[in-house]
C-alpha positions in Angstrom: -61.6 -18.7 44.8 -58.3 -19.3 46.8 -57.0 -22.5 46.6 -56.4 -24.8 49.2 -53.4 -26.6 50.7 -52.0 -29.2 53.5 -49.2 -29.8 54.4 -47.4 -32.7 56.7 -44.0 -33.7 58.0 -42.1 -36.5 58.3 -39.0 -36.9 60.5 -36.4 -34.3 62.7 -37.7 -30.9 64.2 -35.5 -29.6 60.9 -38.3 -30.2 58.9 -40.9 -29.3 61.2 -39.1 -25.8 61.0 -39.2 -26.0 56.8 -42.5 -27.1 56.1 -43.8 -24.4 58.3 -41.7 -22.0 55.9 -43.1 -23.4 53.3 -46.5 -23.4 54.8 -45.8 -19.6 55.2 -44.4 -19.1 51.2 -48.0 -20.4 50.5 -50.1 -19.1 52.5 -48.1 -15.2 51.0 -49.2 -16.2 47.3 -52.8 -16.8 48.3 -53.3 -20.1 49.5 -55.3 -21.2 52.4 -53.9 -23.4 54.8 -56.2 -26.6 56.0 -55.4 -29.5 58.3 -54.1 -32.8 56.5 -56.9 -34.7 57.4 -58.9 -32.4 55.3 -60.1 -32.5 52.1 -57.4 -29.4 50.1 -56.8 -28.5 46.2 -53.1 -29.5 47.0 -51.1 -31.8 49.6 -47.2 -31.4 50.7 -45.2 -34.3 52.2 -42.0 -32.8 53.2 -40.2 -36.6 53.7 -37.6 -38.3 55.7 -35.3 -40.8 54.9 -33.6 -41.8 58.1 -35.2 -45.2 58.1 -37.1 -47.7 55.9 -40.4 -46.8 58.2 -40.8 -43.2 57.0 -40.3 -44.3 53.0 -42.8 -46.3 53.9 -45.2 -43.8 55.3 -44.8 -41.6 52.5 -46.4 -43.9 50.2 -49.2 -44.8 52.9 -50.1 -40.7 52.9 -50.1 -40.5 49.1 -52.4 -43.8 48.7 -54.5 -41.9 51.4 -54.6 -38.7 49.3 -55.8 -40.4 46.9 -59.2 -42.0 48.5 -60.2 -38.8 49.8 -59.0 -35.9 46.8 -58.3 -38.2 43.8 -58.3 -34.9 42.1 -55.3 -32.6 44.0 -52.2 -32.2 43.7 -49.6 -33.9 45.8 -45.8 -32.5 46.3 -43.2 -34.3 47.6 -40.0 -32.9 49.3 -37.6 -33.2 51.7 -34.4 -36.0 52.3 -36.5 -39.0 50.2 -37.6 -36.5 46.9 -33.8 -35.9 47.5 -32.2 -39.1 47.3 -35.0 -41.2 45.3 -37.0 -39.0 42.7 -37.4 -41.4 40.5 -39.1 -44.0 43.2 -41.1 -41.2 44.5 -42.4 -40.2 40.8 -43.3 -43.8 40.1 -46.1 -43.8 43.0 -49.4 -43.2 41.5 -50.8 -40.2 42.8 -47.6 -38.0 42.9 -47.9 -34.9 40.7 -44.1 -33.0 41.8 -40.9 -33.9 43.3 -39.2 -31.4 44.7 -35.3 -32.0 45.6 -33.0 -30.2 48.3 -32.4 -26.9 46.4 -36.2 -26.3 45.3 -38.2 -27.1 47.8 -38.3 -23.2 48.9 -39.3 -22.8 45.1 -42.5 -24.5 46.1 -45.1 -21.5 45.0 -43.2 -20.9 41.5 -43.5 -24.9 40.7 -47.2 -25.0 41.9 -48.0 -21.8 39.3 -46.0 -24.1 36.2 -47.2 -27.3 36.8 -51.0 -29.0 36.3 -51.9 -33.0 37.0 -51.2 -34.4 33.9 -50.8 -37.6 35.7 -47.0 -37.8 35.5 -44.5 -37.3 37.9 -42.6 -34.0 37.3 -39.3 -34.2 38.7 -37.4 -30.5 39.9 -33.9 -32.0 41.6 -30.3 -31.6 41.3 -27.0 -32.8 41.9 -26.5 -32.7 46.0 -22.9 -31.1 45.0 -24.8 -28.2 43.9 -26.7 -27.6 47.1 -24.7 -25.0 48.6 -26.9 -21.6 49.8 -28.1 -21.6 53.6 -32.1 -21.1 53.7 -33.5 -19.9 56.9 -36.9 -21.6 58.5 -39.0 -21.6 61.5 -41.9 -22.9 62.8 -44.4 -20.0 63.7 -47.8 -19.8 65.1 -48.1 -23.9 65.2 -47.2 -24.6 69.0 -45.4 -22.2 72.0 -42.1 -23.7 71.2 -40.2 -22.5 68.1 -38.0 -24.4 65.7 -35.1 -22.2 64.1 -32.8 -23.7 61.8 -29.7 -22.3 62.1 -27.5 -25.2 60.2 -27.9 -27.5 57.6 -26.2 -30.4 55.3 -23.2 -32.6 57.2 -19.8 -32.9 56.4 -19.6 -36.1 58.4 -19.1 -39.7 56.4 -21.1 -42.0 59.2 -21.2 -45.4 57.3 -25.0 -45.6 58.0 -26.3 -42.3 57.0 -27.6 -40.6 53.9 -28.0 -37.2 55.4 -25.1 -35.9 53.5 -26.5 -37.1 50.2 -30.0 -35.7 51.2 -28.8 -32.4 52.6 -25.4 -31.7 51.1 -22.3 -30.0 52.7 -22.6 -28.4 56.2 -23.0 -24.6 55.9 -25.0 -22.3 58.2 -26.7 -18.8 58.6 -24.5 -16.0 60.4 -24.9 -14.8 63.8 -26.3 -11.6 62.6 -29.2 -13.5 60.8 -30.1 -15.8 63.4 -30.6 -12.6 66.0 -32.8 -11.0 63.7 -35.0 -13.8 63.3 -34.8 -14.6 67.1 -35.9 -10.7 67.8 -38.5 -11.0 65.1 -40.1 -14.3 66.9 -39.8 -12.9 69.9 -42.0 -9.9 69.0 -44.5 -12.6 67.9 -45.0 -13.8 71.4 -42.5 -17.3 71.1 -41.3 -18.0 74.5 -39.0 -20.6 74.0 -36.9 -21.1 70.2 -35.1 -25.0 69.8 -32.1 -24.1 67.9 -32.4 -26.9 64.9 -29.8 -28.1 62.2 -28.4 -31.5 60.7 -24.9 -30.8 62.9 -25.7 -28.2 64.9 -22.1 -28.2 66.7 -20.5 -27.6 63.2 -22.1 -24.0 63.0 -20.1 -21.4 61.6 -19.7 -22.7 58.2 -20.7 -20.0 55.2 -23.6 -19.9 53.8 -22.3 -21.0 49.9 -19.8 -23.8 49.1 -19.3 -24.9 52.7 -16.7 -21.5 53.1 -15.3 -21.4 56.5 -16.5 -18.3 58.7 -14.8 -17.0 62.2 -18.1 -17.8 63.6 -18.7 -20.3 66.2 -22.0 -22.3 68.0 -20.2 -21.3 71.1 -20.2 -17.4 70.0 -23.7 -18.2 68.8 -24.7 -19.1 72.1 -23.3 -16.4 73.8 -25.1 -13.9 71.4 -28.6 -15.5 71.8 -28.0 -15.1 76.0 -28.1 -11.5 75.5 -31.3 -11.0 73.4 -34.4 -9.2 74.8 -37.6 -11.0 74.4 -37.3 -14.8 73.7 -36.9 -16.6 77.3 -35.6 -20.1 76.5 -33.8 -21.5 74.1 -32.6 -25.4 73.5 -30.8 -27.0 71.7 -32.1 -29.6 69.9 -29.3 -32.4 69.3 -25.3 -31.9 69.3 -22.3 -34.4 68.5 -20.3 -35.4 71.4 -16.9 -34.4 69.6 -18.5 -30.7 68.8 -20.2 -30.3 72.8 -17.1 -28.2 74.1 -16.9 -27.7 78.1 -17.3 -23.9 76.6 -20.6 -24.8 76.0 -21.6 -27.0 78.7 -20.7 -24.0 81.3 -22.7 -21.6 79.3 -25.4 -23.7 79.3 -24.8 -23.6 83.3 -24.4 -20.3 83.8 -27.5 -19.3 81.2 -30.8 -17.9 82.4 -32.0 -18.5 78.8 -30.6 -21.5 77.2 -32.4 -24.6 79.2 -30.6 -27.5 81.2 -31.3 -30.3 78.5 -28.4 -32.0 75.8 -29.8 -34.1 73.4 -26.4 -36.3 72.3 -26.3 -39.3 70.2 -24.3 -42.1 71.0 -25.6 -44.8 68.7 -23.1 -47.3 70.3 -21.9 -48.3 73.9 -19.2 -50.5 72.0 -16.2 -48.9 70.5 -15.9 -52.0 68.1 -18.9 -50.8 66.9 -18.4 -46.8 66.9 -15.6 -47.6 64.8 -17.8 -49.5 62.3 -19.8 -46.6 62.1 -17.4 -44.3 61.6 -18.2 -41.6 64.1 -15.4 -39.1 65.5 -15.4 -40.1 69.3 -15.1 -42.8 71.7 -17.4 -44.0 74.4 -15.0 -43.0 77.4 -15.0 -39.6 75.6 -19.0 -39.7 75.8 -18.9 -40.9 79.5 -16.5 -37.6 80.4 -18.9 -35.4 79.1 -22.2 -36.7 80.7 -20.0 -36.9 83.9 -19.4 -33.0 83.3 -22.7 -32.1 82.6 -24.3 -33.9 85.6 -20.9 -32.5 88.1 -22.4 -29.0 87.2 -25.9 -29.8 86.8 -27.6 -32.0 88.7 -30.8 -31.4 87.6 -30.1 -31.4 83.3 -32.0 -33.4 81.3 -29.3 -35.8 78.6 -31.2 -37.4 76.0 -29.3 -40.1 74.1 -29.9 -41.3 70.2 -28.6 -44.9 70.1 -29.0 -47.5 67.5 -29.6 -51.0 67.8 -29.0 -54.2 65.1 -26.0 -52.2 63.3 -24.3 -55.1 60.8 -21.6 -56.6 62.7 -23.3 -56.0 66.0 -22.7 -59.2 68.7 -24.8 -60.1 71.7 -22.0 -59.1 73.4 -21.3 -55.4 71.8 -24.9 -55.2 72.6 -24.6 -56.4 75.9 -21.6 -53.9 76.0 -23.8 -51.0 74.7 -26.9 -51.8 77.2 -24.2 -52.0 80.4 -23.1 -48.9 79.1 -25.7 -47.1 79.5 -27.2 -48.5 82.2 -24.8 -47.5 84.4 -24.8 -43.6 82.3 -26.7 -40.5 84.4 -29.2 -40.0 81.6 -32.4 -39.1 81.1 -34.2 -41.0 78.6 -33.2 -42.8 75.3 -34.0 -42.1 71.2 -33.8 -46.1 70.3 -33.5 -46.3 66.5 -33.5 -50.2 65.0 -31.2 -50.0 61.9 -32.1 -50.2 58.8 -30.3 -50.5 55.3 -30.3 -47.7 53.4 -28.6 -47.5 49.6 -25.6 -46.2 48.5 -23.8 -46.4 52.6 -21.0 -48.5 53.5 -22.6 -50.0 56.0 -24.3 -52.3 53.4 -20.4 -53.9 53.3 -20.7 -54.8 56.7 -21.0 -58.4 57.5 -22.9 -60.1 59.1 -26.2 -58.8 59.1 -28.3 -59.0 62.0 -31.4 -60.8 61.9 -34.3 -58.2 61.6 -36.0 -60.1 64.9 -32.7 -59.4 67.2 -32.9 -56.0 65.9 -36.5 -55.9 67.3 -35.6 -57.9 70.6 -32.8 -55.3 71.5 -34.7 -52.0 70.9 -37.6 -53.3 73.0 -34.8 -53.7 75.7 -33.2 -50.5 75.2 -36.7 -48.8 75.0 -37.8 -50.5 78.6 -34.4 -49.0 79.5 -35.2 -46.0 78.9 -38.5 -45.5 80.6 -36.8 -46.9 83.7 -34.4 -44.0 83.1 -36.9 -41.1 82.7 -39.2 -42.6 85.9 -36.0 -41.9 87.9 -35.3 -38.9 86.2 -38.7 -37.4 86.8 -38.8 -39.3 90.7 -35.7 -37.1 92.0 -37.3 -34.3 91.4 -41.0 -34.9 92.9 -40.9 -32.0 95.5 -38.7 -29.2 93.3 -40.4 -26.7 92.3 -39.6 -25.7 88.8 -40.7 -23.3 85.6 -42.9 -24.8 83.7 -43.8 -23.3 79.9 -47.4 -24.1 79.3 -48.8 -24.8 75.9 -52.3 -24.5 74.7 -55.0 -26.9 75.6 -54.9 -30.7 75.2 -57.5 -33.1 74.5 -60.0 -33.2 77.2 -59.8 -29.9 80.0 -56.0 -30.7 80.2 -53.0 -28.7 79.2 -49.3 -29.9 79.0 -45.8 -27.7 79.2 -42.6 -28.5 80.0 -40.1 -27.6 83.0 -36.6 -25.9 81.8 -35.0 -29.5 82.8 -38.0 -30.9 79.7 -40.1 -32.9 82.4 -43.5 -33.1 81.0 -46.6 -31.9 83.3 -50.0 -32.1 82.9 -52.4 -29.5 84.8 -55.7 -28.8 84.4 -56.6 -26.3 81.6 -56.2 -22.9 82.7 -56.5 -20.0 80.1 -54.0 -17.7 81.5 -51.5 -20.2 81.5 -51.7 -20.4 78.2 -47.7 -19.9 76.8 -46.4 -18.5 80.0 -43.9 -19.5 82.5 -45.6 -20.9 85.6 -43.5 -21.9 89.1 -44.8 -25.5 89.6 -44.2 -28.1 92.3 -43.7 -31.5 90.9 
């Protein structure tokens, strides 16, 4: 009798892309794939670590696991197996941990290992994380997510991507077209190009080796493939979004009006704490760019709110900021300390409530942004991707400029490209 298994993510669209791989790697050696809510022989949290909520639902999911199948097995990848395996193997319940360089191992592990009611741990040094492994999501929603990048070479004093990930290194052009054509004879209409700093593309595939390859050249490569009709990108630094790419983007049929760029800060004092690579006026001159050649794109901003050191008035700074910005909507993340980052050095620490206080203003913000977003174009009529069918006789797709429409259920919608008036 096959065995059974259910899998779950935590965090970015990165690992929405992996555990679908994985997902995939399973379901090739025999197992069969149930829903997480399910009773299955094994479970697979595929973790995050970007903030102290999703440590904290990890161990929610395994306590859960272990009402309803005291009995299975319960895996545990992904950025928090990566940075805390010895945490993770101390919460009752968890049977494998599963660091950065095995979690594609996955079916090998499951075939050596049996509940013996001890953690086993398979991990390594994050130095030794080198090899590029491609994943995509397939055959769990219209959209697609392709990771084309991984790891970061960046030292942002908050972060522990680059201990969870390792260096930045990426697949090659040639590999990421062969995947796209094979989606594409799947029936994927629209791929999200994924990756921890997808701007940095072009870096080899072991030890971080330098190629000639681009994200720009990527880009112009994708444009000219047959079959796949939309492609985004999912998030890109300010410092790596080249004019190149904004007036490819303009010029595209394919690749979709919408830039996802973090900020994190409207105050430089406060950029500077965090050690990114830009400054705000930079960020300014490239939303001004964007919106001088398209109107009608969607910016998405990642800003964080209650960094150490951060005054009422470098908040006040970063809320003006973007206030007066031509964006779309906002990613507000409250910050949280996270071990081993040198943000921890940072004094003084702001109180946890003014943390709260200032993400509830910054997320008000941003629905005041998307309601005038969505208002200026009430009239336009626009292509909208339809997925399948929602709760109730409803379906939901998204415009190429990532509005969100709701429309009565109708089959033959179903993943294609409809002209709708908004």
């Amino acid at each position: 009798m096959s065995k059974t298994v259910a899998l779950h993510t935590l965090g970015c669209k990165l690992n929405f892309s992996e555990t679908s791989s994985m997902a995939r790697l399973l379901e090739q050696e025999g197992f069969v794939k149930k829903d997480f809510d399910e009773v299955a022989d094994v479970y697979v949290i595929n973790t995050c670590s970007v903030t102290d909520n999703a440590d904290k639902e990890c161990r929610y999911l395994v306590r859960s696991i272990q009402r309803k199948a005291p009995e299975a097995m319960v895996v545990i990848t992904g950025c928090y197996a990566q940075l805390k395996p010895q945490e993770i193997a101390a919460i009752p319940g968890v049977d494998l941990v599963l660091g950065a360089a095995e979690k594609f191992n996955i079916t090998q592990h499951l075939k050596d290992i049996a509940k013996t009611g001890e953690a086993k741990i398979c991990s390594c040094d994050i130095e030794d994380v080198n090899t590029f492994t491609a994943s995509y999501s397939k055959n769990d929603r219209t959209r697609t997510f392709l990771k084309v990048q991984d790891g970061c070479d960046y030292n942002c004093s908050f972060c522990t991507i680059p201990m969870a990930r390792g260096k930045s290194r990426s697949d090659t052009i040639a590999n990421v077209v062969d995947n796209v054509k094979n989606l594409a004879a799947t029936g994927v209409k629209e791929i999200v190009l994924t990756g921890v700093n997808l701007g940095d593309f072009g870096k080899g595939n072991f030890g971080g080796k330098k190629t000639e390859e681009t994200f720009f050249e990527l880009l112009q490569e994708l444009d000219t493939v047959d079959g796949i009709e939309r492609y985004r990108i999912s998030s890109i630094e300010p410092n790596l979004l080249s004019n190149d790419i904004i007036e490819l983007v303009c010029n595209s049929k394919k690749v979709m009006p919408h830039f996802h760029i973090p900020l994190q800060s409207g105050s430089n004092k406060t950029l500077g704490m965090m050690r990114r690579r830009y400054k705000r006026e930079m960020y300014e001159e490239k939303v001004g760019l964007i919106k001088t050649m398209m109107p009608h794109c969607c910016i998405g901003v990642d800003v964080i709110v209650g960094f150490p050191g951060e005054t009422d008035e470098d908040f006040k700074e970063t809320f003006d900021f973007l206030h007066r910005l031509d964006i779309s909507y906002l990613h507000v993340f409250t910050y949280s300390e996270r071990d081993n980052t040198h943000a921890l050095t940072i004094k003084p620490v702001v109180p946890v409530s003014v943390r709260n206080e200032r993400n509830k203003q910054l997320r008000n913000l941003s629905y005041q942004k998307l309601q005038y977003f969505t208002q200026q174009h009430v009239g336009q009529t626009r292509k909208v991707l339809f997925e399948k069918q929602e709760k109730g006789n409803l379906m939901e797709g998204y415009t190429d400029n990532y509005i969100k429409i709701t429309a009565p259920y109708t089959a033959t919608w179903a993943n294609n490209i409809v002209p709708w008036t908004i």
